[in-house]
N, C-alpha and C positions, 0 to 999 in steps of 0.2 A: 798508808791510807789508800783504799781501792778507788776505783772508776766510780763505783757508784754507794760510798758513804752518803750516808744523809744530816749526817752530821756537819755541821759549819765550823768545827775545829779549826783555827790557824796555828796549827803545830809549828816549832821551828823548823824543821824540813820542808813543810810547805809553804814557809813565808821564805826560805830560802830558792824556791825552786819558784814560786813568785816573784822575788826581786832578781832572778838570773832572766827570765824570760822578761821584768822590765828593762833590765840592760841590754838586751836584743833588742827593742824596740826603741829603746834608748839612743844607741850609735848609728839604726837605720835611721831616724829622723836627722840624726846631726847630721851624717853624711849626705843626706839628699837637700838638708837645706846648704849644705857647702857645695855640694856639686853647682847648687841654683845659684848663689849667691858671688861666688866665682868666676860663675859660666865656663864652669869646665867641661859641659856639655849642654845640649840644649836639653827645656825644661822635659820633654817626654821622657830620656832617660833617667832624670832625677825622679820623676812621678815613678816609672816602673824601676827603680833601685828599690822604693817603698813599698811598691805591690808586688815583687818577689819575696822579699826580706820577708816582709810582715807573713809572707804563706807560711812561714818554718816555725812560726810560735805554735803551730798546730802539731808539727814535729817534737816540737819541747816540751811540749803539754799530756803529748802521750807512752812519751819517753822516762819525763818527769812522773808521770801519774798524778797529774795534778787531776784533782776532781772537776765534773760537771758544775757547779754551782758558781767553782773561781771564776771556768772561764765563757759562760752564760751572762756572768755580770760582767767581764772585760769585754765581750762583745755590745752590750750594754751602752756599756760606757763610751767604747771607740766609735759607738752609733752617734751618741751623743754629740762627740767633738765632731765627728765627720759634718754632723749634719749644721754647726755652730761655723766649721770651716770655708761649707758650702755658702755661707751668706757675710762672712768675715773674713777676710784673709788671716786666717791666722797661720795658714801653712801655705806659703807660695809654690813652695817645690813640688806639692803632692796636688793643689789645685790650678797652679798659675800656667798650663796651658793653651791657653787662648779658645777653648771651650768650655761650656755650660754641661756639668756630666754629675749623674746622684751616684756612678760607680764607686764610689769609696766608702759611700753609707749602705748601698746596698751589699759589697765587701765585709763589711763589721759586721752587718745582721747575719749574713752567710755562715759567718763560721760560726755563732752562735746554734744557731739552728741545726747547720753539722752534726754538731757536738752535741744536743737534745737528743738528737737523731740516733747519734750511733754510740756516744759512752754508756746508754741504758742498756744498749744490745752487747755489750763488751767487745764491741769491733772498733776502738777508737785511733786504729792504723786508718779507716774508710774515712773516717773524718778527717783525716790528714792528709788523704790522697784528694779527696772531692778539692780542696781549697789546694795545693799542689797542682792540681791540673790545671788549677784558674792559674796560681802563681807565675808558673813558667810556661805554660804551652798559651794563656793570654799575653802574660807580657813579653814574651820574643816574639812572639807573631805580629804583634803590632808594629817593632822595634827591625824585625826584618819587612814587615810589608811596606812601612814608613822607608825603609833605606833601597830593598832593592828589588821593591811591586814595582813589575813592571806589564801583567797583565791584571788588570783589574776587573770585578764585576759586581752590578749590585744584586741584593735582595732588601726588597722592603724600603726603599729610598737611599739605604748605606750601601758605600763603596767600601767594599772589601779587596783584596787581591789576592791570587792563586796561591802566591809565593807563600803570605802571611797565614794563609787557611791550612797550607800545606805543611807545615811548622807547627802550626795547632797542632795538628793530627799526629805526627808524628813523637812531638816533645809531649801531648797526652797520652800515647801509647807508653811510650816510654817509662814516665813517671809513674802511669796506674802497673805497669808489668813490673817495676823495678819493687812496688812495697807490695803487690800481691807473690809476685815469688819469691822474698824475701818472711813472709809471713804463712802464706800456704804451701810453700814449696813450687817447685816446676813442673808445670804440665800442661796438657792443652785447653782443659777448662776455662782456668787460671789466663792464659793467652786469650784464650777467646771472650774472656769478660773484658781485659786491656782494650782487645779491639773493639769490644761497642762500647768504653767509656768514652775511649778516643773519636770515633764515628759520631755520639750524638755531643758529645762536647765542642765540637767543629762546627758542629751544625748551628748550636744553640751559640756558639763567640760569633758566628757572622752574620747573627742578628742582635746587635748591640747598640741598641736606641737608647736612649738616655743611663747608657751604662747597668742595665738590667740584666747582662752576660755575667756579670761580678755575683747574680745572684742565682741563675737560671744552672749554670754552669759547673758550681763545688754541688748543688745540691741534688741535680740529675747523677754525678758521676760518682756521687755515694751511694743512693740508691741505689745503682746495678749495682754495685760492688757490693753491699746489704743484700741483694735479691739473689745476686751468683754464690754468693755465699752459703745463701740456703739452696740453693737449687742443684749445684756443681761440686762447691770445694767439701 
């Protein structure tokens, strides 16, 4: 089945390749609510165990060739719960950190929108990189500014720190260089669209007001990657 069938078939290979991607989603939640439950670490890293993990279903998805339509309604749907979790505890380990944050519903709409975005354009590696660069270069930046910020600064009322901006930057670079030369090959194009995913994705995580980075962030870092695409590679 292609990226952009329009047909709502649930062939057995795609109901196959739907239930492996809900077993990934599957064992990230057990594990973050055992890390919570435990206390085998404090709640931040149980919360980004979930917001790593959960980035790679964009990886499965486009690996898989699962269609636009599956995973429009799974974003859909994890809008849903997120937004059911934000006023119920139904997930302590993905909300129980001692703030008020819509980052996990703005996270689900994210990858939907991705994925609107860029499986019609048959580029549906850029929908995996945009949520990827939230994945890890948001959640270690947090994870090292939390542990070992130790110059900090704000914008816009939020304290950020150098250390954790700095991580951004680099684990964004990282990740948009590693599926653009892996997908268009090595060059300096390619490099140079890395570094302005990296550059406005830093920009746009250290202004993260009620978690609106989780949406600001997969969706800017697609679109250069869409735009260098035609412009460059």
């Amino acid at each position: 089945m292609s990226f952009l069938d329009p047909h709502l078939n649930l062939t057995p290979s795609l109901l196959g390749s739907i239930a492996l991607v809900a077993a990934w989603l599957g064992v990230t939640i057990f594990t973050a609510e055992w890390l919570y439950r435990r206390q085998v670490a404090g709640p931040e890293v149980g919360r980004k165990v979930v917001h790593i993990s959960t980035g790679h279903v964009l990886l499965l998805a486009w690996w898989l060739q699962i269609p636009a339509w599956v995973g429009i309604t799974a974003s859909l749907l994890a809008a849903l719960g997120a937004w059911l979790s934000y006023h119920l505890p139904l997930l302590p380990s993905v909300n129980g950190v001692g703030r008020r944050s819509l980052g996990t519903l703005f996270y689900a709409i994210s990858i939907g929108l991705v994925i609107a975005l860029c499986w019609p354009a048959d580029r549906p590696q850029y929908a995996a990189l945009g949520i990827l660069v939230m994945a890890w270069g948001d959640g270690l930046a947090a994870l090292v500014g939390q542990r070992f910020g130790r110059h900090p600064y704000q914008l816009g009322g939020i304290t950020k720190s150098w250390e954790g901006s700095a991580t951004m930057a680099i684990v964004s670079f990282l990740v948009a260089a590693s599926i653009l030369f892996s997908t268009q090959g090595f060059s300096w194009p390619a490099g140079a669209i890395a570094l302005g995913i990296a550059g406005l994705a830093t920009g746009l995580e250290a202004f993260s007001k009620w978690g609106i980075d989780n949406l600001t962030v997969p969706i800017a870092s697609s679109v250069i990657a869409l735009l260098g695409d035609r412009l460059w590679l």
